[in-house]
C-alpha angles and dihedrals in degrees: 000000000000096000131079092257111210098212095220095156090065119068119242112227129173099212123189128212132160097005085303122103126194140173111264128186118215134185138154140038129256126046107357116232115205108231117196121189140241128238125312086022144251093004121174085262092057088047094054099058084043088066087041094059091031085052088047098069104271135099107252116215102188108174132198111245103159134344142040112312113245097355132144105235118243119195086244102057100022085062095059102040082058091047093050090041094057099057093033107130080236097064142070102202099165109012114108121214088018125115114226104254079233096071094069089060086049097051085046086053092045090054089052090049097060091047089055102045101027117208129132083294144291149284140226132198117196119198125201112304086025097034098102086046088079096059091045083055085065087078089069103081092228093068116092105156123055132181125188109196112197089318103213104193141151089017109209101041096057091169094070137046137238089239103103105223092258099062098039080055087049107058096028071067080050099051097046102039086057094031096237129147130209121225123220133185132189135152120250096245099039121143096199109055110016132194088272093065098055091049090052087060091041080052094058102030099038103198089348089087110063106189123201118198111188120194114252084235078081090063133106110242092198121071147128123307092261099048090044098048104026112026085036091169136087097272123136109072096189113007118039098008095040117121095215087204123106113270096027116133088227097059088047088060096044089054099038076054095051091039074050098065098037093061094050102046104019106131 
Protein backbone atom coordinates (compact mmCIF):
# COMPACT_ATOMS: atom_id res chain seq x y z
CA UNK A 1 0.00 0.00 0.00
CA UNK A 2 3.03 2.27 0.07
CA UNK A 3 3.96 1.84 -3.80
CA UNK A 4 2.42 3.53 -7.11
CA UNK A 5 0.38 0.27 -8.00
CA UNK A 6 -0.07 -0.07 -11.99
CA UNK A 7 -3.11 -1.60 -11.98
CA UNK A 8 -2.30 -3.96 -14.77
CA UNK A 9 -5.09 -6.78 -13.71
CA UNK A 10 -7.85 -4.33 -14.45
CA UNK A 11 -8.48 -3.23 -18.14
CA UNK A 12 -8.12 -0.13 -18.93
CA UNK A 13 -11.07 1.16 -20.98
CA UNK A 14 -11.86 4.89 -22.17
CA UNK A 15 -15.65 4.70 -22.12
CA UNK A 16 -17.95 7.49 -23.54
CA UNK A 17 -21.24 8.49 -22.40
CA UNK A 18 -23.19 11.55 -22.88
CA UNK A 19 -20.85 13.21 -25.16
CA UNK A 20 -18.00 12.73 -21.96
CA UNK A 21 -15.50 10.20 -22.01
CA UNK A 22 -13.43 9.07 -19.09
CA UNK A 23 -10.83 6.31 -18.14
CA UNK A 24 -12.49 3.48 -16.48
CA UNK A 25 -10.80 0.34 -14.79
CA UNK A 26 -12.59 -2.93 -15.03
CA UNK A 27 -11.98 -6.25 -13.65
CA UNK A 28 -14.09 -9.46 -12.66
CA UNK A 29 -16.94 -11.38 -13.84
CA UNK A 30 -20.43 -11.47 -12.51
CA UNK A 31 -22.59 -8.39 -11.55
CA UNK A 32 -20.59 -5.52 -11.96
CA UNK A 33 -20.39 -3.07 -8.82
CA UNK A 34 -19.55 0.55 -9.67
CA UNK A 35 -16.88 1.56 -7.61
CA UNK A 36 -16.28 5.13 -7.37
CA UNK A 37 -13.08 6.49 -5.60
CA UNK A 38 -12.08 8.73 -2.54
CA UNK A 39 -9.97 11.99 -2.56
CA UNK A 40 -7.00 12.38 -4.18
CA UNK A 41 -8.15 9.39 -6.45
CA UNK A 42 -7.47 5.57 -7.32
CA UNK A 43 -5.00 5.21 -4.77
CA UNK A 44 -3.41 1.74 -3.98
CA UNK A 45 -6.12 1.57 -0.97
CA UNK A 46 -9.18 2.01 -3.53
CA UNK A 47 -7.54 -0.71 -5.75
CA UNK A 48 -7.37 -2.89 -3.31
CA UNK A 49 -11.10 -3.07 -2.38
CA UNK A 50 -11.65 -3.14 -6.39
CA UNK A 51 -9.80 -6.80 -6.41
CA UNK A 52 -11.80 -7.59 -3.15
CA UNK A 53 -15.07 -7.10 -4.76
CA UNK A 54 -13.73 -8.23 -7.94
CA UNK A 55 -12.51 -11.30 -5.94
CA UNK A 56 -15.85 -11.52 -4.47
CA UNK A 57 -17.73 -12.59 -7.52
CA UNK A 58 -18.77 -9.19 -9.25
CA UNK A 59 -17.27 -6.92 -12.35
CA UNK A 60 -15.87 -4.19 -10.96
CA UNK A 61 -16.20 -0.66 -13.09
CA UNK A 62 -13.79 1.85 -11.00
CA UNK A 63 -13.61 4.97 -12.82
CA UNK A 64 -10.95 8.09 -12.63
CA UNK A 65 -12.52 11.04 -11.51
CA UNK A 66 -9.90 12.93 -10.37
CA UNK A 67 -6.23 12.13 -9.41
CA UNK A 68 -3.42 10.16 -10.44
CA UNK A 69 -4.39 6.58 -11.16
CA UNK A 70 -2.89 4.26 -8.89
CA UNK A 71 -0.94 6.53 -7.18
CA UNK A 72 0.11 6.77 -3.30
CA UNK A 73 -0.94 10.15 -2.25
CA UNK A 74 1.41 12.23 -1.27
CA UNK A 75 0.20 16.07 1.00
CA UNK A 76 1.58 17.91 -1.93
CA UNK A 77 -0.43 16.49 -4.71
CA UNK A 78 -3.21 15.37 -2.91
CA UNK A 79 -3.66 19.03 -1.99
CA UNK A 80 -3.94 20.07 -5.02
CA UNK A 81 -6.03 17.36 -6.61
CA UNK A 82 -8.70 18.44 -3.56
CA UNK A 83 -8.25 22.00 -4.33
CA UNK A 84 -8.93 21.45 -8.30
CA UNK A 85 -11.70 19.10 -7.51
CA UNK A 86 -13.55 21.59 -5.50
CA UNK A 87 -13.92 24.25 -8.04
CA UNK A 88 -14.20 21.60 -11.09
CA UNK A 89 -17.41 22.59 -13.19
CA UNK A 90 -18.35 18.47 -12.28
CA UNK A 91 -18.57 18.88 -8.68
CA UNK A 92 -20.55 20.29 -6.20
CA UNK A 93 -18.04 20.64 -3.31
CA UNK A 94 -20.21 23.27 -0.89
CA UNK A 95 -23.70 23.51 -2.14
CA UNK A 96 -25.76 22.12 -0.32
CA UNK A 97 -28.96 20.34 -1.81
CA UNK A 98 -27.41 20.29 -4.79
CA UNK A 99 -26.16 16.68 -6.91
CA UNK A 100 -22.51 16.84 -8.39
CA UNK A 101 -23.15 17.33 -12.80
CA UNK A 102 -20.87 14.40 -12.73
CA UNK A 103 -23.60 11.82 -11.25
CA UNK A 104 -25.55 11.82 -14.20
CA UNK A 105 -22.35 10.40 -16.25
CA UNK A 106 -22.06 7.70 -13.35
CA UNK A 107 -25.66 6.57 -13.45
CA UNK A 108 -25.16 6.44 -17.36
CA UNK A 109 -21.98 4.16 -16.62
CA UNK A 110 -23.74 2.24 -14.29
CA UNK A 111 -26.40 1.54 -16.84
CA UNK A 112 -23.83 0.47 -19.10
CA UNK A 113 -22.46 -1.61 -16.56
CA UNK A 114 -25.68 -3.91 -16.00
CA UNK A 115 -26.06 -4.33 -19.67
CA UNK A 116 -22.35 -5.67 -19.85
CA UNK A 117 -22.26 -7.85 -17.19
CA UNK A 118 -26.40 -8.95 -16.94
CA UNK A 119 -27.74 -9.99 -13.45
CA UNK A 120 -30.75 -8.89 -11.73
CA UNK A 121 -28.82 -5.40 -11.68
CA UNK A 122 -25.71 -3.49 -10.12
CA UNK A 123 -24.36 -1.97 -7.55
CA UNK A 124 -22.43 1.14 -6.72
CA UNK A 125 -20.24 2.12 -3.64
CA UNK A 126 -19.42 5.92 -3.20
CA UNK A 127 -16.31 6.98 -0.78
CA UNK A 128 -15.85 10.60 0.91
CA UNK A 129 -15.87 13.26 -1.55
CA UNK A 130 -18.12 10.58 -3.99
CA UNK A 131 -19.87 9.04 -1.40
CA UNK A 132 -23.17 10.86 -1.80
CA UNK A 133 -22.79 10.16 -5.48
CA UNK A 134 -24.11 6.29 -4.70
CA UNK A 135 -27.39 7.28 -3.26
CA UNK A 136 -27.95 9.64 -5.97
CA UNK A 137 -27.33 6.24 -8.36
CA UNK A 138 -30.34 4.99 -6.82
CA UNK A 139 -32.13 7.12 -9.02
CA UNK A 140 -30.95 4.59 -12.34
CA UNK A 141 -33.41 1.76 -12.16
CA UNK A 142 -30.40 -1.06 -12.52
CA UNK A 143 -28.95 -0.27 -9.19
CA UNK A 144 -30.08 -2.09 -6.67
CA UNK A 145 -27.50 -1.96 -4.23
CA UNK A 146 -25.96 1.68 -2.73
CA UNK A 147 -23.25 2.42 -0.22
CA UNK A 148 -22.61 5.27 0.91
CA UNK A 149 -18.86 5.18 2.70
CA UNK A 150 -18.23 8.43 5.24
CA UNK A 151 -20.01 10.88 2.40
CA UNK A 152 -18.17 14.08 2.82
CA UNK A 153 -20.31 16.68 0.82
CA UNK A 154 -20.97 19.50 0.81
CA UNK A 155 -17.97 20.15 3.08
CA UNK A 156 -18.67 23.09 5.16
CA UNK A 157 -22.40 22.46 6.07
CA UNK A 158 -21.81 18.89 7.74
CA UNK A 159 -25.29 18.88 9.08
CA UNK A 160 -26.93 18.48 5.52
CA UNK A 161 -26.40 16.35 2.46
CA UNK A 162 -25.63 16.93 -1.45
CA UNK A 163 -28.82 15.07 -2.30
CA UNK A 164 -31.78 18.50 -3.43
CA UNK A 165 -34.98 17.60 -1.76
CA UNK A 166 -36.41 16.40 -4.87
CA UNK A 167 -34.17 13.81 -5.55
CA UNK A 168 -33.74 12.52 -1.92
CA UNK A 169 -37.87 12.31 -2.25
CA UNK A 170 -37.38 10.64 -5.28
CA UNK A 171 -35.54 7.91 -4.62
CA UNK A 172 -36.90 7.41 -0.54
CA UNK A 173 -40.20 6.68 -3.21
CA UNK A 174 -37.44 4.40 -4.85
CA UNK A 175 -36.47 2.71 -2.15
CA UNK A 176 -39.78 1.92 -0.89
CA UNK A 177 -41.70 1.15 -4.12
CA UNK A 178 -38.86 -1.72 -4.82
CA UNK A 179 -38.15 -2.51 -0.60
CA UNK A 180 -34.26 -1.76 -0.71
CA UNK A 181 -32.13 -0.34 1.81
CA UNK A 182 -28.72 1.86 1.46
CA UNK A 183 -25.68 1.13 3.65
CA UNK A 184 -23.61 3.76 5.12
CA UNK A 185 -20.36 3.69 7.14
CA UNK A 186 -18.41 6.50 9.11
CA UNK A 187 -16.20 6.58 11.99
CA UNK A 188 -17.34 8.12 15.19
CA UNK A 189 -14.70 11.08 15.19
CA UNK A 190 -14.72 11.83 11.78
CA UNK A 191 -14.38 15.59 10.46
CA UNK A 192 -15.61 15.01 7.45
CA UNK A 193 -18.73 13.56 7.78
CA UNK A 194 -20.09 14.05 11.46
CA UNK A 195 -22.98 12.43 13.37
CA UNK A 196 -25.46 15.33 11.85
CA UNK A 197 -25.05 14.22 8.57
CA UNK A 198 -26.05 10.63 9.11
CA UNK A 199 -29.21 11.70 11.02
CA UNK A 200 -30.28 14.12 7.97
CA UNK A 201 -30.32 11.09 5.81
CA UNK A 202 -31.95 9.03 8.58
CA UNK A 203 -34.56 12.26 8.46
CA UNK A 204 -35.48 11.73 4.68
CA UNK A 205 -35.09 7.72 4.28
CA UNK A 206 -36.47 6.64 7.62
CA UNK A 207 -35.11 2.82 7.97
CA UNK A 208 -34.16 2.92 4.40
CA UNK A 209 -31.15 4.27 5.32
CA UNK A 210 -28.90 1.33 7.89
CA UNK A 211 -25.73 3.36 9.35
CA UNK A 212 -23.07 1.87 10.46
CA UNK A 213 -20.31 4.19 13.06
CA UNK A 214 -17.52 2.50 13.67
CA UNK A 215 -14.77 3.86 16.93
CA UNK A 216 -11.64 5.36 15.69
CA UNK A 217 -10.11 2.98 17.73
CA UNK A 218 -11.00 0.81 14.43
CA UNK A 219 -8.75 2.96 12.41
CA UNK A 220 -5.59 2.44 11.01
CA UNK A 221 -3.03 4.89 12.53
CA UNK A 222 -0.67 4.33 9.72
CA UNK A 223 -1.38 5.58 6.45
CA UNK A 224 -0.21 7.44 3.72
CA UNK A 225 1.21 11.16 4.06
CA UNK A 226 -1.94 12.57 3.00
CA UNK A 227 -4.17 10.65 5.12
CA UNK A 228 -1.85 11.16 8.06
CA UNK A 229 -1.31 15.26 7.66
CA UNK A 230 -4.33 16.38 5.98
CA UNK A 231 -7.27 14.05 6.66
CA UNK A 232 -5.84 13.71 10.04
CA UNK A 233 -8.97 11.97 11.25
CA UNK A 234 -10.18 8.70 11.32
CA UNK A 235 -11.86 8.73 7.80
CA UNK A 236 -11.51 5.89 5.36
CA UNK A 237 -13.73 2.71 6.71
CA UNK A 238 -12.43 0.27 4.21
CA UNK A 239 -9.35 1.76 1.94
CA UNK A 240 -6.93 3.85 3.54
CA UNK A 241 -8.27 3.26 7.64
CA UNK A 242 -8.93 -0.34 7.28
CA UNK A 243 -6.91 -2.84 9.69
CA UNK A 244 -6.58 -5.75 7.01
CA UNK A 245 -6.19 -8.38 10.23
CA UNK A 246 -9.13 -10.90 11.44
CA UNK A 247 -11.47 -9.35 14.09
CA UNK A 248 -10.95 -5.82 13.01
CA UNK A 249 -14.20 -3.69 12.63
CA UNK A 250 -12.96 -2.56 9.46
CA UNK A 251 -12.65 -6.00 7.86
CA UNK A 252 -16.40 -6.79 9.25
CA UNK A 253 -17.66 -3.79 7.14
CA UNK A 254 -15.79 -4.58 4.21
CA UNK A 255 -17.35 -8.10 4.29
CA UNK A 256 -21.23 -7.09 5.56
CA UNK A 257 -20.63 -4.63 2.11
CA UNK A 258 -19.59 -7.25 0.02
CA UNK A 259 -22.61 -9.94 1.78
CA UNK A 260 -24.60 -6.56 0.81
CA UNK A 261 -24.20 -6.79 -2.73
CA UNK A 262 -24.52 -10.60 -3.08
CA UNK A 263 -27.87 -10.63 -1.77
CA UNK A 264 -29.06 -7.94 -4.00
CA UNK A 265 -27.69 -8.99 -7.29
CA UNK A 266 -26.98 -12.51 -6.84
CA UNK A 267 -28.41 -14.19 -9.62
Amino acid sequence: MNEDDPLEDFDRRRIGLDGVTKTVYVAGKGPAVILMPEMPGISPHVARFGRWVRDAGFTVYLPSLFGRDGAVPTVEEGTAVFRRACVSAEFRAFAAHESSPVTGWLRSLARLAHQECGGPGAGAIGMCFTGNFALTLMLEPSVLASVLAQPSLPLDSPDRVASPPAELAAVGQRLDQDDLTVMAYRFQGDRFCRAQRFAAYSAALGDRFIARVLPDSAANSETSPFFEQVIATPHSVVTAHLIDAAGEPTIAARDEILSFFHHRLAT
